[in-house]
FIZALO-237685 format. One record per residue: x, y, z of N, C-alpha, C, O in turn; residue in one letter. Coordinates in steps of 0.1 Angstrom, whole numbers, plus 2048, in hexadecimal, padded with zeros to 3 digits. Each point is the difference from the previous one (the first is absolute). Layout:
<sites>
XYZXYZXYZXYZA
...
</sites>
This chain:
<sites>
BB71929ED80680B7F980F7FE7FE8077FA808X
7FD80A7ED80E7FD7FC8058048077F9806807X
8197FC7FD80B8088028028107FE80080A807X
8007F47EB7FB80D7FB7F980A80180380C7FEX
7F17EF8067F380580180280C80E7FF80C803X
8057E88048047FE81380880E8007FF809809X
80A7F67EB80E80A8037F880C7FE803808808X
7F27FD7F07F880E7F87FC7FF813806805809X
7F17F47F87F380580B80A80280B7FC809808X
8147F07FB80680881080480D7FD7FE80A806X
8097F47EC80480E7FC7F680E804805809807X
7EC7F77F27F98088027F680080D7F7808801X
80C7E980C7FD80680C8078088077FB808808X
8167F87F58088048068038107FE804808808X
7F87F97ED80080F7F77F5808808803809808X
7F17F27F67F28048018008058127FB80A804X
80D7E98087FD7FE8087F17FB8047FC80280BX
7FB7F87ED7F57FA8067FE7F07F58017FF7F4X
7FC7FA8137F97F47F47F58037FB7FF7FB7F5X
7F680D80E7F28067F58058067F87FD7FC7F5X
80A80D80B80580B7F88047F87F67F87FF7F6X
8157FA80A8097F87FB7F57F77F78037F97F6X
7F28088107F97F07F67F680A7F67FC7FD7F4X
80080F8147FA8067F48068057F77F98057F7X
8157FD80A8058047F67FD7F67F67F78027F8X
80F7F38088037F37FB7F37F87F88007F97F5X
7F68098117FA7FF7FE7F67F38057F67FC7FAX
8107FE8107FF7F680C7FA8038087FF80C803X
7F97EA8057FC7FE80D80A80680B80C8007FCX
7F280480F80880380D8037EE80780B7FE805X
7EC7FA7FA8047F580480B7F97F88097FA805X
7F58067F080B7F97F580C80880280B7FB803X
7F28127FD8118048058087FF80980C801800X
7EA7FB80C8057FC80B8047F18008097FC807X
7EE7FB7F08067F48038117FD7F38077F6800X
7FA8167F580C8007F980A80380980A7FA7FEX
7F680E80C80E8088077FF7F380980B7FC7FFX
7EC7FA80A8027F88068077F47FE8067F9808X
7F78057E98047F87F88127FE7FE8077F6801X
7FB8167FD80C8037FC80A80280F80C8007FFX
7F080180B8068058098017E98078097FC808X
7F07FE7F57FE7F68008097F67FB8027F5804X
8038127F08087F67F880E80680080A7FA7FDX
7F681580980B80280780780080C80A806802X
7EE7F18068007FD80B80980E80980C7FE804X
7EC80E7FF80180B8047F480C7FD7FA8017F6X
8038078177F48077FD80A80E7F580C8027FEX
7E98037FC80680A7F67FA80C80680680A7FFX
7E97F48097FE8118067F980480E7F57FA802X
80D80B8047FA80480B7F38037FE7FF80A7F8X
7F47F180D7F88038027F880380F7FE7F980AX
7FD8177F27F780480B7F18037FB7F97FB7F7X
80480F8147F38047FC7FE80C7F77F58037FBX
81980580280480F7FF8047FE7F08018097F8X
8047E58077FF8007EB80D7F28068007F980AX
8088087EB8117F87FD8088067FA7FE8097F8X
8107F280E80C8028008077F37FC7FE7F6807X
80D80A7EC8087FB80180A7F8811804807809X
7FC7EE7F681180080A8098027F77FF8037F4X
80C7FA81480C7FF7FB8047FA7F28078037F7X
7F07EF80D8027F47F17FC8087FB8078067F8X
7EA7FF8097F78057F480780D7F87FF8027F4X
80780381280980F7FB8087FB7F58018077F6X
8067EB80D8097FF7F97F67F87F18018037F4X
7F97F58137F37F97F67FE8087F78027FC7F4X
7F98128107F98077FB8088047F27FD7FE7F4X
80D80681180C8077F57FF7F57F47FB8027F5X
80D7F38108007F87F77F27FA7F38007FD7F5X
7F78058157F28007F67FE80B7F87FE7FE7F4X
80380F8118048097F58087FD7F37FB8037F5X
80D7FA80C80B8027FD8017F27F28078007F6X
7F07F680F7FC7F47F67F38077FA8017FE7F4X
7F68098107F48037FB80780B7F77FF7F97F5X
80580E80880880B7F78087FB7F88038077F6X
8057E880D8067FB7F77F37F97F38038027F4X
7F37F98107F57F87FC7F98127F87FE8017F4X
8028058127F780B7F88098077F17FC8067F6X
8147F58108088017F27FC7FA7F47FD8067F6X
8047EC80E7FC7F57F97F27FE7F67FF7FD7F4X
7F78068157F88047FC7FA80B7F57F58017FBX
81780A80280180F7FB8047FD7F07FF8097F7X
8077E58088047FE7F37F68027F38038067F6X
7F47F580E7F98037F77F58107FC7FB8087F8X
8077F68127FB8147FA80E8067FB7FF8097F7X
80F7F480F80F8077F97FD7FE7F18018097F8X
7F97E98047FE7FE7F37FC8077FC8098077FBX
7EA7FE8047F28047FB8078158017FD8087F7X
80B7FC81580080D8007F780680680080C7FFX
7F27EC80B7F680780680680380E8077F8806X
7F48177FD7FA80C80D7F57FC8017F68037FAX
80C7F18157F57FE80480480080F80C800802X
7EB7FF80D8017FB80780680980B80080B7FBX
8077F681180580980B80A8057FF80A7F9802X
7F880F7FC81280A7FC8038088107FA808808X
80E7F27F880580A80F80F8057FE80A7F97FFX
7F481680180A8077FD80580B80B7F9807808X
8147F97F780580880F80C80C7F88087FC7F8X
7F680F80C80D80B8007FD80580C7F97FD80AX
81480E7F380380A80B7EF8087FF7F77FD7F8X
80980D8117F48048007F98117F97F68057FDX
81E7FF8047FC8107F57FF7FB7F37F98057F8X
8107EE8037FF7FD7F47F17F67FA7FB7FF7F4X
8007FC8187F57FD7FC7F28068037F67FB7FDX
80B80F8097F38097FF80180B7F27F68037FAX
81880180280080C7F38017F97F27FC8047F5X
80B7ED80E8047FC7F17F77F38017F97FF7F6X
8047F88117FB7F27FF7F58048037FB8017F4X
7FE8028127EE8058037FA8007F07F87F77FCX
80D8167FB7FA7FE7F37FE7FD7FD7F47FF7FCX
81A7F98018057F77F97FB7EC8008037F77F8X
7F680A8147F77F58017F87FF8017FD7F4801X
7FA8177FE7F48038027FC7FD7E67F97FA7F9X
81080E8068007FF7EF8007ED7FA7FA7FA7F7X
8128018157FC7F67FC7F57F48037FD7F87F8X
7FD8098167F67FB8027F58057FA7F57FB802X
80B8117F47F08017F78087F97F27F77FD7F8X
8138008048077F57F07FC7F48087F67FC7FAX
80C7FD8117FD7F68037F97FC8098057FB80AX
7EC8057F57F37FE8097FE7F38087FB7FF80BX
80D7F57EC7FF7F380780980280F7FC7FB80BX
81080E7F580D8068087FA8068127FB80B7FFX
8057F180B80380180C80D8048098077F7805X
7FA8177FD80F8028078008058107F7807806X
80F7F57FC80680080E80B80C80380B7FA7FDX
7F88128078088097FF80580180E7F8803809X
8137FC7FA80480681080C8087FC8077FF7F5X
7FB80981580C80C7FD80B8018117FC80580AX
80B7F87F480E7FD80D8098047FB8057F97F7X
7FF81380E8138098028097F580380B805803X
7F47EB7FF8097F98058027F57F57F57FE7FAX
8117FD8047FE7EE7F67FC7F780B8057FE80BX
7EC7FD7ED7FC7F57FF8027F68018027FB7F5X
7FE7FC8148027F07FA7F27FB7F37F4800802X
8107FD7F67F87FD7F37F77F68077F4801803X
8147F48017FA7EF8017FA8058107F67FA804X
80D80B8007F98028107F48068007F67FE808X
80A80A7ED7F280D8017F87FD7F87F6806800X
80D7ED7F77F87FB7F37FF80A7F57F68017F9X
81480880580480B7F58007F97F08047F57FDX
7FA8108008007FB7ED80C8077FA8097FC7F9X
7F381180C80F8057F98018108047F6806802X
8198007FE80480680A80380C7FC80B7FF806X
7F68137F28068077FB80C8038097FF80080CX
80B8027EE80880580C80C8067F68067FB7F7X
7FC81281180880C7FB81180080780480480BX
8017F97EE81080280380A7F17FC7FB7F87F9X
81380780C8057F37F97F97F28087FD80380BX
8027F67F37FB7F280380B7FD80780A8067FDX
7F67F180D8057F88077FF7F27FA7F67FC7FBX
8147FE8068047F07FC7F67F88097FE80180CX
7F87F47E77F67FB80B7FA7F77F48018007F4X
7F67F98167FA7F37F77F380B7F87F87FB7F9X
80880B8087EF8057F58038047F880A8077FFX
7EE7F77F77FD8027F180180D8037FD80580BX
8098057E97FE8107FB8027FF7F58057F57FCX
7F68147FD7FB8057F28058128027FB80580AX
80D8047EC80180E8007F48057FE7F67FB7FAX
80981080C7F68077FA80180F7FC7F58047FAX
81380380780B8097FD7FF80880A7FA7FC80AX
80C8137F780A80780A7F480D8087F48037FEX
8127FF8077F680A80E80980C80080A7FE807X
7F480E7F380C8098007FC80980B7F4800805X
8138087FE7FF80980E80480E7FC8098027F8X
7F280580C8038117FF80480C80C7F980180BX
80D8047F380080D80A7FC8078038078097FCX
7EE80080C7F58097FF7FE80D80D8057FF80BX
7F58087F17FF8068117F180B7F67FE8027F4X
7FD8028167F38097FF80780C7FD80B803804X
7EE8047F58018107FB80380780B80B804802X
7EE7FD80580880580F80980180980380A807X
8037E87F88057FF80680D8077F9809806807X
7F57F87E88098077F980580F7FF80A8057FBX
7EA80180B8018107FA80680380C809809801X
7F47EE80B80980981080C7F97FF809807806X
7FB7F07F580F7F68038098027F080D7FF801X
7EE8047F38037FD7F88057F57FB8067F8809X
7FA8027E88057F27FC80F7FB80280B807801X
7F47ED80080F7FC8018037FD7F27F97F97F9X
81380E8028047FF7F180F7F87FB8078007F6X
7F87F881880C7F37FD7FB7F580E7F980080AX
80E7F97F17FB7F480B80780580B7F980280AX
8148007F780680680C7F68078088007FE80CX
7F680B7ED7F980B8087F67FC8077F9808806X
8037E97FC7F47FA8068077FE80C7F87FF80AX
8137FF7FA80280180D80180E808808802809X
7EF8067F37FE8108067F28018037FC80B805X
7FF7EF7F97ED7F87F97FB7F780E8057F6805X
7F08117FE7F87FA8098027EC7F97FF8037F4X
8027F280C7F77F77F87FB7F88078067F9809X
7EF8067F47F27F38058097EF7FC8088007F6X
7F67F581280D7F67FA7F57F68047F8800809X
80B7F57EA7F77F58008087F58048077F97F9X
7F680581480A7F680A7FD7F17FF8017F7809X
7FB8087E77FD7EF7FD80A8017F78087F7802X
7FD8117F18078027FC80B8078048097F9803X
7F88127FD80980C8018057FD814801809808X
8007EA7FA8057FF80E80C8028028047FA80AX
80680D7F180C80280280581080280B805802X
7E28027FC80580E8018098087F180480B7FDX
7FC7E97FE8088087F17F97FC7F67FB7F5800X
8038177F37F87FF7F480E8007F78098077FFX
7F27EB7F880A8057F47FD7FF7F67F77F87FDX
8118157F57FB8037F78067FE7F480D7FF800X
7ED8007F78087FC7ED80180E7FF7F8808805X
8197FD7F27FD8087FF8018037EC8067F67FBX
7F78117FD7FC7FC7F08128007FD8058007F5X
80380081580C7FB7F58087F480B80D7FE802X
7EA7FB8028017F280480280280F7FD7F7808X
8098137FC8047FB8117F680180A7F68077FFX
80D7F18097F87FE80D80280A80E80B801806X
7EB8047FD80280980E7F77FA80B7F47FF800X
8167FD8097F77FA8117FC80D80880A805805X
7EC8007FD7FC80B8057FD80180E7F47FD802X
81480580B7FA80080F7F28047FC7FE8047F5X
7F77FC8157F680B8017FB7F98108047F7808X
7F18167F87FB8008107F68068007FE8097F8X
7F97F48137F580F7FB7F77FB80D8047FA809X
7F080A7F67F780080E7F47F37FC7F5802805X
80B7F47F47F87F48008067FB7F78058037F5X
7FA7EE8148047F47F87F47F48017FB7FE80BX
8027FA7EA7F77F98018027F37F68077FF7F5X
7EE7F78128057F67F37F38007F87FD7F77F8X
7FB8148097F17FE7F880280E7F680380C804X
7FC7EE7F080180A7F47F180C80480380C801X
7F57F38017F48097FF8038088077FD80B7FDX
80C7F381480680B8098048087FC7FD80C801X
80C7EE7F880B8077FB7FE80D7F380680B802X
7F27F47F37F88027F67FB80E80A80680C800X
7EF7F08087F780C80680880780180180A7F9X
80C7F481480B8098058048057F880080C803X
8077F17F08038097F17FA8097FA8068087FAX
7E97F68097F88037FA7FF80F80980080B7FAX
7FE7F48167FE80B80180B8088097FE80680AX
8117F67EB80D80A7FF8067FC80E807808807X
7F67EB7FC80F7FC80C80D7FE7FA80B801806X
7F47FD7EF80E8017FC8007F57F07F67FB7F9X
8198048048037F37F77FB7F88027FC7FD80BX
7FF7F77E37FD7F08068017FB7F77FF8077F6X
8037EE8088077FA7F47EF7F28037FD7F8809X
7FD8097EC7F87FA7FE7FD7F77F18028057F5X
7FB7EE80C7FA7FB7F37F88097FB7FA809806X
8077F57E97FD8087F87ED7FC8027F88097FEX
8047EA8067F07FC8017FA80980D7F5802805X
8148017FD7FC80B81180280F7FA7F68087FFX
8157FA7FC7FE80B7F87FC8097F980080D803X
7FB7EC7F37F78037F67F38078008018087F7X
7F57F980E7F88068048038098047FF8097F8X
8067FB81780180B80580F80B7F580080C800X
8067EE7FA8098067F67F78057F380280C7FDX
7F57ED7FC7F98057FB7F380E8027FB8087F8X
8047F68147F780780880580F8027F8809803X
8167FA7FC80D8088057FE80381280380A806X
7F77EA80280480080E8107FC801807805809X
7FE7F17EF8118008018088027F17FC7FD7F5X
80F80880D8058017F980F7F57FE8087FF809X
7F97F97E980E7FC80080780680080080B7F9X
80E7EF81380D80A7FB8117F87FA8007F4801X
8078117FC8087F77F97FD7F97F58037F4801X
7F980F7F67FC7F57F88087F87F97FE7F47FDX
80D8167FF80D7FA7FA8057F78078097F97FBX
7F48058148077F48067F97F88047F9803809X
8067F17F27F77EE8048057FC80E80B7FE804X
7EA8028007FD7F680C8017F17FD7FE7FB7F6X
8057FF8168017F07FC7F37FD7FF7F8804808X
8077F27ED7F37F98007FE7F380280A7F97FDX
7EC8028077F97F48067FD7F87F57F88037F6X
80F7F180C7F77F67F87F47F88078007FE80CX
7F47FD7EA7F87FD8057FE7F27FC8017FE7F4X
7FC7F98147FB7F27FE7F37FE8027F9809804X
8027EA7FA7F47FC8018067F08098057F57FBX
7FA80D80D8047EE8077F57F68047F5804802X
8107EE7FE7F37F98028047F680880C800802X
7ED7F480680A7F88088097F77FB8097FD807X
7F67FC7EA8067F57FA8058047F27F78067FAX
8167FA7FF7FC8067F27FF7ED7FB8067FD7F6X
7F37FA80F7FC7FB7F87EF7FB8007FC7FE80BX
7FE8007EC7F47FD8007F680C8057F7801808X
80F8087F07F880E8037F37FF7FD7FF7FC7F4X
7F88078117EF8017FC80080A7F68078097FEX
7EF7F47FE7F780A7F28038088028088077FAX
7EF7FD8167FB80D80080980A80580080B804X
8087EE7FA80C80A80A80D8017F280780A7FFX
7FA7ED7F98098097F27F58047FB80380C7FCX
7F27F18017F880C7FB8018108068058097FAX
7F77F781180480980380E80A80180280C7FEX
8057EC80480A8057FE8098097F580880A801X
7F17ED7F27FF8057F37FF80F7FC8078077F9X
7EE7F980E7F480D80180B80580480A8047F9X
7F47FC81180880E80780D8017FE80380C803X
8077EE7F98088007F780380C7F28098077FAX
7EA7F58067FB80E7EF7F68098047FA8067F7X
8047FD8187FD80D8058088088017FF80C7FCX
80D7EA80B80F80680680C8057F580B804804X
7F27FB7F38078047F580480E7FE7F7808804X
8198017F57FE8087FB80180C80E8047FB80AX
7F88127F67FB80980A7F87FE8087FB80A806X
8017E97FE7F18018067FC8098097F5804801X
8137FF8077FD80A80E7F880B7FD7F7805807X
80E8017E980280B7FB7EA8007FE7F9809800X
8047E87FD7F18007FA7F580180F8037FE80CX
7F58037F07F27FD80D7FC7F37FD7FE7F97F5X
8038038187FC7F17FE7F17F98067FE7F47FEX
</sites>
């Protein structure tokens, strides 16, 4: 068995934790995989995994092995991606990651529309409040809302994530509206402590100036849907994406307030681990959603 070969089958005992597992994936014997990882551990003159009765483990080498075999196997799967880049085909495993309010209201749809355009298309979706390591998680590509950090991955725009001010009818008829930004510091407000961690909301006002607004109120959270409910049933202020919005604003469970004054908005990327030798299926896609994200989109059902 080649080098190569050797590097797929430790990779996927190491992943899997069993050599059967690993060889049915593969499509191999349990013996041949065991004599590939022996092989290799042979010509590296060091063992790569602990074996018991309960499965395997990496050692120490192997951890490090391991990375590195990733890490060539993803370079080789680049390489390989040339010729479908050519061609422009959505084919094969898409593994895509956002935050998780943004990808249950706006990405769910929105991929589900695209895997019925592209049937040859297999996706992989996971949703984490944290960034990703791309090359660690085997990610394809990454949505992520706010400024980018300086860094080796590819991004592509995908345009802006605007945010709104809101509170439930209720909450309005006992408290009344705040009818300047100054007046939200008198205002119960719900505070979204992934963004708004500083305790201050600031606002555009329509003849250019900016207002930093203290606020405070009785919950703070870093999950938009908390936050949303709590609004919804009159805890107070909340300054929510307009994709969180929308619905319950249409519905008249919340109402915008301020309108004359803009919220900062989010830009949004699409990241991937390399901007070079991007696969098909990943500026394909990208494309796409690109010309979903266009325009008002929040404003549409997706």
């Amino acid at each position: 068995m080649d080098r190569f070969t050797a590097m797929q089958v430790f990779v996927r005992v190491v992943e899997t934790g069993s050599f059967s597992k690993a060889a049915q994936e593969l499509g191999i014997t349990q013996p041949t995989a065991s004599k590939a990882v022996a092989e290799a551990e042979r010509h590296l003159g060091a063992r790569l995994l602990h074996r018991s009765t309960r499965g395997v483990t990496p050692t120490e080498v192997g951890e490090l092995y391991h990375e590195r075999c990733k890490a060539i196997l993803h370079d080789v799967d680049e390489v390989e991606s040339l010729a479908a880049l050519v061609q422009q085909s959505a084919s094969g495993l898409l593994r895509i990651n956002s935050s998780v309010a943004f990808g249950r209201r706006v990405l769910v749809p929105l991929v589900l529309r695209y895997m019925s355009e592209h049937p040859r298309l297999q996706i992989e979706l996971g949703f984490d409040d944290h960034y990703v390591n791309l090359v660690e998680r085997g990610v394809d590509l990454a949505v992520r809302l706010g400024r980018l950090a300086d860094s080796s991955l590819g991004a592509r725009y995908l345009g802006i994530n605007p945010w709104v001010l809101t509170a439930a009818p209720g909450y309005l008829a006992a408290h009344g509206a705040p009818r300047t930004p100054a007046d939200i510091s008198t205002h119960a407000c719900l505070i979204y402590s992934s963004v708004q961690g500083d305790a201050r909301w600031l606002l555009h006002g329509p003849g250019g100036e900016d207002e930093s607004v203290p606020v405070s109120g009785p919950l703070r959270s870093n999950n938009l849907s908390a936050l949303a409910a709590a609004c919804e049933a009159g805890m107070g202020l909340a300054v929510l994406p307009w994709y969180v919005a929308r619905e319950p604003v249409a519905a008249g469970r919340l109402v915008p307030l301020l309108q004359d004054h803009a919220l900062p908005s989010q830009e949004m990327h699409a990241v991937f681990p390399s901007p070079k030798l991007v696969p098909a299926k990943v500026l394909t896609f990208i494309t796409w959603l690109q010309q979903q994200l266009v325009g008002d989109w929040w404003e549409r059902a997706l």
